[in-house]
C-alpha positions as a Markdown table, in Angstrom:
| # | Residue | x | y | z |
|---|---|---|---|---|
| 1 | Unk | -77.2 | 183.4 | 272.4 |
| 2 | Unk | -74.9 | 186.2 | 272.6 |
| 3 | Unk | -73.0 | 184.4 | 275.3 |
| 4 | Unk | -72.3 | 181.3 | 273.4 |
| 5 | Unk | -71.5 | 183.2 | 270.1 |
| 6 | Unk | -68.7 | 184.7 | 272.5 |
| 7 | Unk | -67.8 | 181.6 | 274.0 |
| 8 | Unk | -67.6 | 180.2 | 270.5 |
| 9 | Unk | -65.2 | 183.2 | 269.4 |
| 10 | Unk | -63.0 | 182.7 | 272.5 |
| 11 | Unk | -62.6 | 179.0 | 272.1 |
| 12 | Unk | -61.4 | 179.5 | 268.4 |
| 13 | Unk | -59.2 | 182.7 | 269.4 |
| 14 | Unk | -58.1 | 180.1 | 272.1 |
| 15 | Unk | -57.2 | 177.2 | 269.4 |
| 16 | Unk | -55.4 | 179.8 | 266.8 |
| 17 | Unk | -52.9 | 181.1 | 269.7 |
| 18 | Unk | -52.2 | 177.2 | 270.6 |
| 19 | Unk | -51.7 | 176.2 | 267.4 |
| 20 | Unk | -49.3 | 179.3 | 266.2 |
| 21 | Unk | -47.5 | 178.5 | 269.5 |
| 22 | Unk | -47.3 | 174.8 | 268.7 |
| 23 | Unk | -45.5 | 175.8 | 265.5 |
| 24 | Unk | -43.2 | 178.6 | 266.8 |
| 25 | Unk | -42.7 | 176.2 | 270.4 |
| 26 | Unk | -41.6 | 173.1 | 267.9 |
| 27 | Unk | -38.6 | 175.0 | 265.5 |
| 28 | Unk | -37.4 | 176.5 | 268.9 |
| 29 | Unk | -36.9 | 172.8 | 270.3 |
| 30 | Unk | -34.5 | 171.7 | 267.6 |
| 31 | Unk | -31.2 | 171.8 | 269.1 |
| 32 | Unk | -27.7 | 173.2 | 267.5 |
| 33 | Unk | -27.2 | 169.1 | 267.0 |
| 34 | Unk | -30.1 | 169.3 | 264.9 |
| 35 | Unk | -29.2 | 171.8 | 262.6 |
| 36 | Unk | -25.4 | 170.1 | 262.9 |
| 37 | Unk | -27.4 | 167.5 | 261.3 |
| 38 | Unk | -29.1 | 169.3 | 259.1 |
| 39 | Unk | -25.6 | 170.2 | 257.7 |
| 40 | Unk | -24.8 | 167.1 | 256.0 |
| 41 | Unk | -28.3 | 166.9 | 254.6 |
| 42 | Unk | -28.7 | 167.5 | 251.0 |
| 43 | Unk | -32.0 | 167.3 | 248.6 |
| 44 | Unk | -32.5 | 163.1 | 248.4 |
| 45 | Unk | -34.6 | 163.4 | 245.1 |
| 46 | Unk | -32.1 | 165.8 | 243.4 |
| 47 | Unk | -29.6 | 164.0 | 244.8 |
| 48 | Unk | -30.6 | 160.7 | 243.2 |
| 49 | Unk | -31.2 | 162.3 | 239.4 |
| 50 | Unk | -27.5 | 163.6 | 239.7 |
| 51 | Unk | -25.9 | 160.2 | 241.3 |
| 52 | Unk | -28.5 | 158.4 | 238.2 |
| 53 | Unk | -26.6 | 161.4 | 235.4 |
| 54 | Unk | -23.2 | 160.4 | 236.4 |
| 55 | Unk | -23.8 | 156.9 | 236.9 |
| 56 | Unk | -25.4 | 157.0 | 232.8 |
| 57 | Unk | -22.8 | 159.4 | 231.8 |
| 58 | Unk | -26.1 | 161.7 | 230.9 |
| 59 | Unk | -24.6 | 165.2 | 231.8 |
| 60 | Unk | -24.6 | 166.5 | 228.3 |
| 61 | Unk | -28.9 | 166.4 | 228.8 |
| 62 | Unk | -28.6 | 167.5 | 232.2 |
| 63 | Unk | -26.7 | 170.6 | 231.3 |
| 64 | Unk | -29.0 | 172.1 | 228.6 |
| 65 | Unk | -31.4 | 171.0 | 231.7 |
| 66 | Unk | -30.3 | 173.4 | 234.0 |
| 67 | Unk | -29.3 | 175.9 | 232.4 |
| 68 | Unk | -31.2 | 179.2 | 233.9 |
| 69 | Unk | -31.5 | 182.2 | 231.4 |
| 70 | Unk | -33.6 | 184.9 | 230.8 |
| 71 | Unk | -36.1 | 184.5 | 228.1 |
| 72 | Unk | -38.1 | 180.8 | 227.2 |
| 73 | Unk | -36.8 | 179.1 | 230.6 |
| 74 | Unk | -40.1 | 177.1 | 231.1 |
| 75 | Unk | -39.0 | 174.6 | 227.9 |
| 76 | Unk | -37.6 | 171.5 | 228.2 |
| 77 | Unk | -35.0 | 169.7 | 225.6 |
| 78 | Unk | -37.5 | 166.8 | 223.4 |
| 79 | Unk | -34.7 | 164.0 | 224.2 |
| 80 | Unk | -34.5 | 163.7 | 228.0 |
| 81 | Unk | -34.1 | 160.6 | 229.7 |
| 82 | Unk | -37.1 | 159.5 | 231.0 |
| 83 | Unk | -35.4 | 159.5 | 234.6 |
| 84 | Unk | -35.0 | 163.4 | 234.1 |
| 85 | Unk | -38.4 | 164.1 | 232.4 |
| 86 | Unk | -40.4 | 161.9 | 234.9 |
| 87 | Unk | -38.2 | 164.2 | 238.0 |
| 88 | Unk | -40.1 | 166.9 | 236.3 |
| 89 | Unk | -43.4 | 165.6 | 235.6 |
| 90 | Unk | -43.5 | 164.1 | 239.3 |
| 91 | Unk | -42.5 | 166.9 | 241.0 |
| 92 | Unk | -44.4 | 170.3 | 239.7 |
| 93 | Unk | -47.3 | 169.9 | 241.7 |
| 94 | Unk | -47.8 | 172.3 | 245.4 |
| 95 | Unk | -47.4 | 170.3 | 248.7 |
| 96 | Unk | -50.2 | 169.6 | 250.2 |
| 97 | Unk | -49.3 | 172.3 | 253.3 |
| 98 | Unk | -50.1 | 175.1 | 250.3 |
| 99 | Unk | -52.9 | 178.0 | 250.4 |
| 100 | Unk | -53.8 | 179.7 | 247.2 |
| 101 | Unk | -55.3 | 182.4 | 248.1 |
| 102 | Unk | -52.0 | 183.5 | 250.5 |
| 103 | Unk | -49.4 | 182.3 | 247.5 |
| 104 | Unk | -51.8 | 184.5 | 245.0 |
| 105 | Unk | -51.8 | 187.1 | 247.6 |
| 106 | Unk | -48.1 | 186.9 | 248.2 |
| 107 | Unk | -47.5 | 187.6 | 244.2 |
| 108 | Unk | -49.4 | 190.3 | 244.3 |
| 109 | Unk | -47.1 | 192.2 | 247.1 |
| 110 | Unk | -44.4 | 191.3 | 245.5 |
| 111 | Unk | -45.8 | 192.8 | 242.7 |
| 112 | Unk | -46.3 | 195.9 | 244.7 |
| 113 | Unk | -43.0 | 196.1 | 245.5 |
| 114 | Unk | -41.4 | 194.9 | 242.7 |
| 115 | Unk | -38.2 | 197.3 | 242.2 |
| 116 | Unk | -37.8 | 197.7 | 245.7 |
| 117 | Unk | -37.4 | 194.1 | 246.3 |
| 118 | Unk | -35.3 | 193.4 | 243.4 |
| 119 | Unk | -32.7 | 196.2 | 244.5 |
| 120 | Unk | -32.7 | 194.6 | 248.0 |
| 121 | Unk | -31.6 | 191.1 | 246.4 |
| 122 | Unk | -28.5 | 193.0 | 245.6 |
| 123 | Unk | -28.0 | 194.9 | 248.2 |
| 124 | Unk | -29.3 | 193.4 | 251.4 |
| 125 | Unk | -30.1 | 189.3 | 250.2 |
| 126 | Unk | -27.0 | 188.7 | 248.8 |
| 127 | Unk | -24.8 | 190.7 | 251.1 |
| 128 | Unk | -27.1 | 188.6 | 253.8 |
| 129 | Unk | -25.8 | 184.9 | 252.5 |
| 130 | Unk | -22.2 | 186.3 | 252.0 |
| 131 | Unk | -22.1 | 186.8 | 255.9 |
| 132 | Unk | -23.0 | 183.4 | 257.1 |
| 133 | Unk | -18.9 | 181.9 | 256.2 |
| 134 | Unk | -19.7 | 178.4 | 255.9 |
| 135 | Unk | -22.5 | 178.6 | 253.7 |
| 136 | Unk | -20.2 | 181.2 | 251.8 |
| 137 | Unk | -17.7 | 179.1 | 250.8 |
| 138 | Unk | -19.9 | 177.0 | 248.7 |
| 139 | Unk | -20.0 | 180.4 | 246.5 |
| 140 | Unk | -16.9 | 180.9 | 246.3 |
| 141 | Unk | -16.1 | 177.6 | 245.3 |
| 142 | Unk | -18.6 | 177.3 | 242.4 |
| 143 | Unk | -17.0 | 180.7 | 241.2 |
| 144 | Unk | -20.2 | 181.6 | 239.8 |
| 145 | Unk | -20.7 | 185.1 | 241.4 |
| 146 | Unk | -16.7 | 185.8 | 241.3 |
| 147 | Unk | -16.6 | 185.2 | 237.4 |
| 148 | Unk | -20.0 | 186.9 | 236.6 |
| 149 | Unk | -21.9 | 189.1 | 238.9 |
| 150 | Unk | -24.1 | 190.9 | 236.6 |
| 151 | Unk | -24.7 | 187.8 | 235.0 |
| 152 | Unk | -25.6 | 185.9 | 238.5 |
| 153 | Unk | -27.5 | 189.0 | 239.9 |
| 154 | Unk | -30.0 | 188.9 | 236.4 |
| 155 | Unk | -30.4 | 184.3 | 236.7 |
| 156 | Unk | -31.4 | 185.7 | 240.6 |
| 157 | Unk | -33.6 | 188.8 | 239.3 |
| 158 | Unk | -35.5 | 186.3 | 236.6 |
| 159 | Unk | -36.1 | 183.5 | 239.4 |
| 160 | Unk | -37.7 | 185.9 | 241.4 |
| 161 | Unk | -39.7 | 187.1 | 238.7 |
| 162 | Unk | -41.1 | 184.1 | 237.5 |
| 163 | Unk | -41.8 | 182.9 | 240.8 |
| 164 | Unk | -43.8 | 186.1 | 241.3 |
| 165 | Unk | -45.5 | 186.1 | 238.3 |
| 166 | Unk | -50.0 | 185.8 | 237.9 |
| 167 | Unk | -50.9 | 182.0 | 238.5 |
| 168 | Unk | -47.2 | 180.4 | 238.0 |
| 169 | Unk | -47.4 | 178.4 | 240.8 |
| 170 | Unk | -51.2 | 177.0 | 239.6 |
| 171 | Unk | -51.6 | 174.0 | 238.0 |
| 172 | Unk | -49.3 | 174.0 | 234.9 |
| 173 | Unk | -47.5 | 177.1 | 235.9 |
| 174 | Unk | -44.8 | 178.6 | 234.6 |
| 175 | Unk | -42.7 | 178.9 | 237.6 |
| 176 | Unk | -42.5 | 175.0 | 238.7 |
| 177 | Unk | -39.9 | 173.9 | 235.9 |
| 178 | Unk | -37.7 | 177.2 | 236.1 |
| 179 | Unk | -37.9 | 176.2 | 240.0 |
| 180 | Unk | -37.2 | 172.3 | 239.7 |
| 181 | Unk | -34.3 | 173.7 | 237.2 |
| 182 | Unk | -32.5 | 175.3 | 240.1 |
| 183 | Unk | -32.9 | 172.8 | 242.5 |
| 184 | Unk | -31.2 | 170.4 | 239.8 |
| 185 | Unk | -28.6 | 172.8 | 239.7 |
| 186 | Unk | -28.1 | 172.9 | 243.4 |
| 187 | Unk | -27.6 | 168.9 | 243.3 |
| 188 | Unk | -25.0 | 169.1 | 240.5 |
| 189 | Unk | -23.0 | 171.8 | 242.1 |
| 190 | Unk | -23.2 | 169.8 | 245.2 |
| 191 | Unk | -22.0 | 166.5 | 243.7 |
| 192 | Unk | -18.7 | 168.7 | 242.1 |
| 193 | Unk | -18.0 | 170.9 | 244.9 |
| 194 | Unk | -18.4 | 167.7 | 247.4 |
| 195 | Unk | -16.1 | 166.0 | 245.6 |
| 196 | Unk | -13.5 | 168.5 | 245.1 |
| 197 | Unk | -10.1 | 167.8 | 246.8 |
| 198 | Unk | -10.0 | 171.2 | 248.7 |
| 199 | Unk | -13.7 | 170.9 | 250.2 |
| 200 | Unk | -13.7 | 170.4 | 253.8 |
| 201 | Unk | -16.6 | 168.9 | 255.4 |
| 202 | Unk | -16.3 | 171.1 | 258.4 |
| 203 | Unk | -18.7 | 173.8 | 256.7 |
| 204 | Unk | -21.2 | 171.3 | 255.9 |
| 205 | Unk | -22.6 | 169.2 | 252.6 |
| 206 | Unk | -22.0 | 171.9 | 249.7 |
| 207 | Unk | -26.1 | 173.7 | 249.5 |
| 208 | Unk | -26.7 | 172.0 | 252.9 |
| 209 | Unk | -30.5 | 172.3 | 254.1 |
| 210 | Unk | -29.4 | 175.2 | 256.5 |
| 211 | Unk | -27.9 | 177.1 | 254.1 |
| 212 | Unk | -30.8 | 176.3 | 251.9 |
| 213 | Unk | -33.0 | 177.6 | 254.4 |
| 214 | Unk | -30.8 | 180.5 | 255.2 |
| 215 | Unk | -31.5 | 181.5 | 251.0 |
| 216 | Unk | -35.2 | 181.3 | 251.8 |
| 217 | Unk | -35.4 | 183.7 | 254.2 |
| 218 | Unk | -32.6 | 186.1 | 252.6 |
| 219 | Unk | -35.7 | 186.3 | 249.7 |
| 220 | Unk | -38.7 | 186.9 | 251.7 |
| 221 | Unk | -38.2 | 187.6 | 255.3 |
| 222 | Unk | -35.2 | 189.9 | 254.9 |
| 223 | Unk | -36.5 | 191.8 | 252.1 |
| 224 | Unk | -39.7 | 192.4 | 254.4 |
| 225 | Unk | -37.4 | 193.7 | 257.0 |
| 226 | Unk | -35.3 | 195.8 | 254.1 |
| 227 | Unk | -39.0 | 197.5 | 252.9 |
| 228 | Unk | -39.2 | 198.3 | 256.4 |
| 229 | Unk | -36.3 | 200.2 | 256.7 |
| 230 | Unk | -36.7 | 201.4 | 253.0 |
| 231 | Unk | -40.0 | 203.1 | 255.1 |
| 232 | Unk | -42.7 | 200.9 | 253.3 |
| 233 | Unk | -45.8 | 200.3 | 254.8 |
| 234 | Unk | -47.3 | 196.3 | 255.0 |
| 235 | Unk | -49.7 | 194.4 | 257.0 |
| 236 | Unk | -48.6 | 191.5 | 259.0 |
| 237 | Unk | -51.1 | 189.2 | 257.1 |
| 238 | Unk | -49.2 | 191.2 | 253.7 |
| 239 | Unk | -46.0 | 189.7 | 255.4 |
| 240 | Unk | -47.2 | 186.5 | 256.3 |
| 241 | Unk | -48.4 | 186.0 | 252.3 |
| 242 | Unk | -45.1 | 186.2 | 251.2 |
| 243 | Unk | -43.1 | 183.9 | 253.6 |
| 244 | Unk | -46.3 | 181.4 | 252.8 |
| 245 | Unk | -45.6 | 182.2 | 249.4 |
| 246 | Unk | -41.4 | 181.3 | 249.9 |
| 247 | Unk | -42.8 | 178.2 | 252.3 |
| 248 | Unk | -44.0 | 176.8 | 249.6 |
| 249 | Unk | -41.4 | 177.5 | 247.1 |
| 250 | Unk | -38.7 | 176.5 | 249.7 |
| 251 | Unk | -40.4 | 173.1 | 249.7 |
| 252 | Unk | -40.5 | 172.7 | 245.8 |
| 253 | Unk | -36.6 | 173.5 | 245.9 |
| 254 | Unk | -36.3 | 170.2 | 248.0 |
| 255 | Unk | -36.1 | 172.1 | 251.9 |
| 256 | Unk | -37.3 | 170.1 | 254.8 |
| 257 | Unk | -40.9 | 172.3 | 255.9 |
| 258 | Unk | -39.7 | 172.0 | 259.3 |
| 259 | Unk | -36.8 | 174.9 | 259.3 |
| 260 | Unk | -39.3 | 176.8 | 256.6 |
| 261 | Unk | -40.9 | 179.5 | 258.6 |
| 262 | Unk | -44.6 | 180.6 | 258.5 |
| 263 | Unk | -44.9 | 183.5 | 260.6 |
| 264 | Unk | -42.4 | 186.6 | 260.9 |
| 265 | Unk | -41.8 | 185.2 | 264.3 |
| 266 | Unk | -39.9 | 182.1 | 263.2 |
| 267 | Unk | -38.4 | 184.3 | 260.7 |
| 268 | Unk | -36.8 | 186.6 | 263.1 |
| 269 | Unk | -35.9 | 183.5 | 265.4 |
| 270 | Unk | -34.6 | 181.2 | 262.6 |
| 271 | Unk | -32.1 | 184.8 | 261.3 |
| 272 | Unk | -30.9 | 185.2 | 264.5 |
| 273 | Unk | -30.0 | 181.3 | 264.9 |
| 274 | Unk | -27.9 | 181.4 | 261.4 |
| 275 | Unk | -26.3 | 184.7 | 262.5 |
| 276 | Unk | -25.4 | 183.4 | 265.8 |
| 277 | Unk | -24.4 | 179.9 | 264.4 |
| 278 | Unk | -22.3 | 181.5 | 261.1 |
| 279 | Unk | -22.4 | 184.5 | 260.9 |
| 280 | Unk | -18.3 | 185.7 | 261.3 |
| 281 | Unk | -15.5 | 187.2 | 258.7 |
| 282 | Unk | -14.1 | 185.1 | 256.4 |
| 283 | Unk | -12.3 | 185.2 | 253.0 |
| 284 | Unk | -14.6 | 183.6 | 251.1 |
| 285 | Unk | -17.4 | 186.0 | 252.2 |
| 286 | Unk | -15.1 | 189.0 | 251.7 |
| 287 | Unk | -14.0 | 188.1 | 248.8 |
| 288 | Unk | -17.3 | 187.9 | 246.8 |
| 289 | Unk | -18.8 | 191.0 | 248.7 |
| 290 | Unk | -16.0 | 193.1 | 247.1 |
| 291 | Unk | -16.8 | 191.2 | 243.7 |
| 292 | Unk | -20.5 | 192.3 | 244.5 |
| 293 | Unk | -19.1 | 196.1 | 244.9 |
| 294 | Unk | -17.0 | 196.2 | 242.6 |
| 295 | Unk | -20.1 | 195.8 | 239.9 |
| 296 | Unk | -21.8 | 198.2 | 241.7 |
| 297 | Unk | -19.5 | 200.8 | 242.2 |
| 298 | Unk | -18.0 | 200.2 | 237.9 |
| 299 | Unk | -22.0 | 200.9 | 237.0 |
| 300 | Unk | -23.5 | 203.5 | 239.2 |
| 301 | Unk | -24.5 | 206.5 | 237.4 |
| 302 | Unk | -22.2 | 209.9 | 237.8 |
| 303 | Unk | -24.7 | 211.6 | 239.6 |
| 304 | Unk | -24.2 | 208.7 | 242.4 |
| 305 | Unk | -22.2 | 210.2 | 245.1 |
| 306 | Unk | -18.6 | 208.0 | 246.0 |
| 307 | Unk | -19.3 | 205.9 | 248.7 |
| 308 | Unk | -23.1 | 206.1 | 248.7 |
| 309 | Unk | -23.5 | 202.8 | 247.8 |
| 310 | Unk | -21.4 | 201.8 | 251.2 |
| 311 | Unk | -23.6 | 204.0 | 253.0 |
| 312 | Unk | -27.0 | 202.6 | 251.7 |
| 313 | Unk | -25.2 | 198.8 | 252.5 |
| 314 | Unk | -24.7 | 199.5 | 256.2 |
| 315 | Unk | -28.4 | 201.4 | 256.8 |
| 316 | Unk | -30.2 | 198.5 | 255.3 |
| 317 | Unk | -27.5 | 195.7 | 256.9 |
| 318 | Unk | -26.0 | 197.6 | 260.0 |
| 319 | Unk | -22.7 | 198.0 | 260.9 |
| 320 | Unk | -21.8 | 194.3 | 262.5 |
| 321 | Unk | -22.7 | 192.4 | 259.4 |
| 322 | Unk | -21.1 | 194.9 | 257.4 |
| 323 | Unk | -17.5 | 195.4 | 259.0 |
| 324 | Unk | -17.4 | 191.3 | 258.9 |
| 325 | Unk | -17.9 | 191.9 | 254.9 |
| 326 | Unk | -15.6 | 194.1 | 254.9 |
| 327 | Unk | -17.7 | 197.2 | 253.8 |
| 328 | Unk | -16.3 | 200.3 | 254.1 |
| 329 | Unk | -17.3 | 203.0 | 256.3 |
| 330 | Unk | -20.3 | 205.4 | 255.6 |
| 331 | Unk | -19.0 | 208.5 | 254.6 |
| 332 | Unk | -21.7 | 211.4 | 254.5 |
| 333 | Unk | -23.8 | 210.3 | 252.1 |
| 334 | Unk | -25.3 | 208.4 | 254.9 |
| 335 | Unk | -27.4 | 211.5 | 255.2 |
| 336 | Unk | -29.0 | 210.9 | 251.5 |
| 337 | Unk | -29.4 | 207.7 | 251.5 |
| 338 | Unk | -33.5 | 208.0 | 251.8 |
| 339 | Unk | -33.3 | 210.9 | 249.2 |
| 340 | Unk | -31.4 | 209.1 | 246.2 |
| 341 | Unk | -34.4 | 207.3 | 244.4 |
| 342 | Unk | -34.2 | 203.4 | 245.4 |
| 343 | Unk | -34.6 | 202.9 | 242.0 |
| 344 | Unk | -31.0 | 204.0 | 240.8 |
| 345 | Unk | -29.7 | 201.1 | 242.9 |
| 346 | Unk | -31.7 | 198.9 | 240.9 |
| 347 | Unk | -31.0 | 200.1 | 237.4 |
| 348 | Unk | -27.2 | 200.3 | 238.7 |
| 349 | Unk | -27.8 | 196.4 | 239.3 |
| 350 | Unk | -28.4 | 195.5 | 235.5 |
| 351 | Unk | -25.1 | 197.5 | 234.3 |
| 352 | Unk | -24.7 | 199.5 | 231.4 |
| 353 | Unk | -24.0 | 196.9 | 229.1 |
| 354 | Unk | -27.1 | 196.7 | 225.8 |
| 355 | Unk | -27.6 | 192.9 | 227.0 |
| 356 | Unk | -28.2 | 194.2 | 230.5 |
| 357 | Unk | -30.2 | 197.1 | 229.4 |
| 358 | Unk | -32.4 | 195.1 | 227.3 |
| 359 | Unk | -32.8 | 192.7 | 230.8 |
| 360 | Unk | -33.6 | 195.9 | 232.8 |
| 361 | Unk | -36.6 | 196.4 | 230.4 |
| 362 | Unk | -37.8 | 193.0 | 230.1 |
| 363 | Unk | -37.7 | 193.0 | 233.7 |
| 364 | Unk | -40.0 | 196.3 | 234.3 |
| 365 | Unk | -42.4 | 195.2 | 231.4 |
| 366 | Unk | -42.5 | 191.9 | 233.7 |
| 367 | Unk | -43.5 | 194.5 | 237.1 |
| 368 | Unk | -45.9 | 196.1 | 234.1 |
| 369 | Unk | -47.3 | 193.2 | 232.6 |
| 370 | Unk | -48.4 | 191.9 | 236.2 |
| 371 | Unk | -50.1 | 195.4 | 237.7 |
């Protein structure tokens, strides 16, 4: 009996290793034509409610639709279209591909790790998407983090949140309509930036499903690799919660599950792919990490050294991906950066201004709310 129990064991062990190889064996046979291709792919069903918006002359509704603010983001406007409201009503429900328990489980790392991994959107994440140059100029174009970082850096903050949150991806959850709102704002800056006369289709359809999926894994897999570094301590099954948790989110933001990873694995090969494939200097990209600096360095507190904040940039994102950003140089504060509480980068990310202060404290009582 003990014999077969064993045999038993083996065989499954034997099926578990085949199947995560299966997974990991099939994103490594897509070819650089197939992610060429998956360069003028947008998000069909997003796609379609924008073309449906223009084509009505329905913008005014989709505007108070999309826009992404913090406080009561889970409302919608009581005259939509029915084309818009039915996008919503059709589409908040998990893919099939989902596990609870792992999405619940994910949630609660993050919540764990809360302030940790919202200073690493700042300074790792975002720094991350600037170095890929195509996928950059979409950015740039939009001017949205040029014109407003603080602003851009809390819309990021709150998305992250509410994805995070206690049962908001569950039935009726809170986080499906803030996430359906930004995928309806990736389709409408898409449509604009596609059809602006300076676009060149070189770099791709504007929010292309690589770049999409290069997003994802700047907010799960990187920030796994930043809490690393950062000295934090996780399980793999910790870390393989919260990239099931993003699998699933990337999904509900209109990403093809086949360039999603599910394992740290594909997460490491599917980075190294984007860096090899875009990741190189460019204007664009330079241009928005100085914007990102510039906040940083105007609202860090006195008692933060000059040039820490370079410093703390190039330990977490390491000097190739940081001299194509342009970064400066570490001066000596490379010495402190794991003796500066992580935290001050954080609060430095909300600014000083009372709007952002009052943000900074919803945000904690958010971490609070969900220990």
């Amino acid at each position: 009996m003990h014999n077969n129990l064993l045999a038993q064991k083996t065989q499954e062990n034997i099926r578990l290793i085949l199947k995560v190889n299966v997974i990991e064996q099939k994103m490594q046979t897509l070819t650089q034509i197939d992610w060429d291709n998956y360069r003028l792919q947008g998000d069909k069903i997003a796609d379609e409610i924008v073309a449906k918006t223009q084509e009505l002359n329905q913008w005014e509704h989709l505007r108070k639709v999309i826009t992404i603010q913090w406080g009561d983001n889970q409302s919608l406007p009581t005259d939509l279209p029915d084309f818009i409201r039915n996008y919503f009503t059709e589409n908040a429900v998990l893919p099939p591909n989902s596990d609870s328990k792992k999405i619940a489980k994910g949630q609660e790392f993050f919540q764990k790790n809360a302030e940790d991994c919202l200073s690493l959107l700042g300074t790792m994440s975002l720094p991350y998407c600037y170095a890929a140059a195509d996928g950059a100029q979409v950015l740039y174009f939009s001017e949205r983090m040029r014109n407003d970082a603080q602003k851009r850096l809390l819309e990021t903050a709150r998305f992250v949140f509410e994805v995070n949150q206690k049962d908001s991806l569950k039935e009726e959850g809170l986080a499906f309509i803030t996430i359906l709102k930004v995928r309806l704002l990736h389709a409408t800056i898409r449509f604009h930036v596609k059809n602006h006369k300076d676009w060149n289709m070189k770099w791709g359809l504007p929010i292309n499903q690589e770049d999409l999926m290069g997003t994802n894994i700047a907010f799960s897999s990187i920030i796994l690799r930043g809490l690393r570094k950062l000295g934090k301590k996780y399980t793999n099954q910790d870390a393989e919660n919260y990239l099931h948790l993003w699998y699933v989110v990337g999904q509900l933001l209109g990403i093809d599950k086949k360039i999603l990873p599910q394992t740290m694995k594909e997460a490491v090969f599917l980075s190294q792919n984007t860096e090899m494939r875009h990741f190189k200097s460019s204007h664009e990209g330079n241009v928005l990490m100085q914007t990102l600096l510039s906040h940083f360095e105007e609202i860090l507190p006195p008692v933060v050294p000059d040039g820490y904040i370079h410093s703390y940039m190039r330990f977490l994102l390491g000097d190739r991906v940081c001299d194509l950003l342009g970064i400066p140089a570490a001066n000596w504060t490379k010495h402190i950066v794991n003796t500066l509480p992580i935290i001050t980068t954080m609060k430095a990310s909300f600014g000083k201004s009372p709007h952002a202060v009052r943000s900074y404290w919803e945000a904690r009582n958010l971490i609070a709310q969900q220990k």
